[in-house]
Each structure stands twice: as structure tokens, then as C-alpha cells.
C-alpha positions in Angstrom: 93.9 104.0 89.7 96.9 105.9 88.4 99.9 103.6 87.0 103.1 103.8 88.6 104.6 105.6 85.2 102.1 108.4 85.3 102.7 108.6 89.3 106.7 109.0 88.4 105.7 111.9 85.7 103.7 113.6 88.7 106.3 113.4 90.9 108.4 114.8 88.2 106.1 117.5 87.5 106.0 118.3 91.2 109.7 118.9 92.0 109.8 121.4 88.1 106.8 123.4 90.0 108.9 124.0 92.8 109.5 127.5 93.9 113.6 126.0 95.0 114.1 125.8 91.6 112.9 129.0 90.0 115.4 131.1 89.0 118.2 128.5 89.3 119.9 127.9 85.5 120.2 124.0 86.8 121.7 121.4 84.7 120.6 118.6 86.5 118.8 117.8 89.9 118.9 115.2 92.4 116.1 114.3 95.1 116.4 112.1 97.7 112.2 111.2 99.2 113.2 109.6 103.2 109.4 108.2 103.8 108.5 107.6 107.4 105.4 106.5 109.3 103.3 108.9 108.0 105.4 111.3 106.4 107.5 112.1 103.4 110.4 114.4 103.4 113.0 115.3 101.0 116.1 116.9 99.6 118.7 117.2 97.3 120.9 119.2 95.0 120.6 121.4 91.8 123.9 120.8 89.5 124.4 124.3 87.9 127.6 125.3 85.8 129.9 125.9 88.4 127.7 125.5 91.3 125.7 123.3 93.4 122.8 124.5 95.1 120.7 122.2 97.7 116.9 122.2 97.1 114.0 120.8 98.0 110.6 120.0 96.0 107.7 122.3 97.7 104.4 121.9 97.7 101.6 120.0 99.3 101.3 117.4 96.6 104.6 115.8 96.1 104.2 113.4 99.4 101.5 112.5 98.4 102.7 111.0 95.1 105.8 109.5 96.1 103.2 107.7 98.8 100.9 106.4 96.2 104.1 105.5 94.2 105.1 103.5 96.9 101.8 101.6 97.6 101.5 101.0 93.4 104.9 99.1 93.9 105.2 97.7 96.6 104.2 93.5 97.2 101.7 92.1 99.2 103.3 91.7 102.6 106.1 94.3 102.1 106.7 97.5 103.4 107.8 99.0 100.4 110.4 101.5 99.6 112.1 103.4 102.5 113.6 105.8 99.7 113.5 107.0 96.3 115.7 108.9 94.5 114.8 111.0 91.3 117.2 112.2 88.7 116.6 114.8 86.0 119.1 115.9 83.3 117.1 119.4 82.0 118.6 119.8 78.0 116.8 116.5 77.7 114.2 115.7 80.1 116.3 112.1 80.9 115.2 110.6 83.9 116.5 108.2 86.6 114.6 106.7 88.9 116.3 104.1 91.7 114.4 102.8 95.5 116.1 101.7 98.8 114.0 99.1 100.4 116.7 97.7 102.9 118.9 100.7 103.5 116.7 103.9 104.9 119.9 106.0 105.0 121.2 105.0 101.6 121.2 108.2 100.3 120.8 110.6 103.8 121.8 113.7 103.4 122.8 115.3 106.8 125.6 117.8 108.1 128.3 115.2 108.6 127.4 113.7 105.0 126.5 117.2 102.9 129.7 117.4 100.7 130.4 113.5 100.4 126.4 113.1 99.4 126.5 116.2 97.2 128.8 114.3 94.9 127.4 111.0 95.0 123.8 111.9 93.8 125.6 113.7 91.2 123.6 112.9 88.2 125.6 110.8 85.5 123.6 110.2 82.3 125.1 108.3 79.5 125.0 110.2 75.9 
């Protein structure tokens, strides 16, 4: 069984692999996992220089860690997460990780919420 740290680091190593994110000079990334019955979608932003660029992580992989992440963590008799969101800062490699077990549109990013949720998953590391 794979631990909940190593499950983050695949996770992580997921969204890197992504094919959004290759050629982007990114600074810092934020993305949002919604998970459903049965599914697992997700989005976010790329923080550049003077830009922000929504992204998504690809491949076929990614739901599937983010579901075993969830099952590693979640209590007997609880549902789990509903959300996860996953912060990277590149110069460093430093990591956030928060859930949303109450709240399934915590951090939904839609039309009417694009530009208000584009600056509060703004990543915010301390130095």
C-alpha cells in the first residue's frame, strides 16, 4: 500500500508531466481536484511573470491518485474529501496541500467565478 506522502509526490509528479504546462515559464501553479461519484476533474492556474494562464493536469493517472489519496485519508464512516487543492512554488519545489470535506465548491472555478478564483488560489508561500 502506498502512503499518503508518496501518493501527494505522485500527484505532484503528475500535474509537472502535464503537457498544459510545457512551454509555460510558470512561477507557481495552482490545482483545484472537484471529485464526484466516480470521477475526478480538475483545474487551475499557472502564475507566470506578468501573466496567468489556466491549466489543467493531463493524463490518465492523476485521478487515479488523487482517488487513492482520498481513500488513504479518509475515516472509517466518512466520505472523504470533496476537494483538494495542490500548490507548487517552482524556484523551490515548496508545496501546499489543503482538502474541503464540507464545502464541494470551496474553490470552484467557473465563468461567473474565473477572475475572483484566479486570485484566491494565488499561491502565497512564506520565505
Amino acid at each position: 500500500m502506498t502512503d499518503a506522502d508518496e501518493l501527494v509526490g505522485l500527484v505532484c509528479k503528475a500535474i509537472l508531466a502535464s503537457d498544459k504546462l510545457v512551454g509555460l515559464d510558470w512561477e507557481s501553479l495552482s490545482i483545484v481536484f472537484d471529485l464526484g461519484v466516480g470521477s475526478v476533474s480538475n483545474s487551475g492556474f499557472a502564475y507566470l511573470t506578468d501573466e496567468v494562464v489556466p491549466v489543467a493536469a493531463t493524463g490518465s493517472v492523476v485521478g487515479d491518485y488523487v482517488r487513492a489519496l482520498r481513500d488513504a485519508l479518509k475515516q472509517p464512516d466518512q466520505p472523504g474529501f470533496s476537494e483538494m487543492l495542490i500548490q507548487i512554488r517552482r524556484r523551490d519545489g515548496r508545496l501546499h496541500v489543503d482538502f474541503e470535506y464540507d464545502n464541494p465548491k470551496r474553490w470552484r472555478i467557473g465563468p461567473t467565478s474565473f477572475v475572483q478564483m484566479r486570485e484566491t488560489l494565488r499561491p502565497v508561500f512564506p520565505d
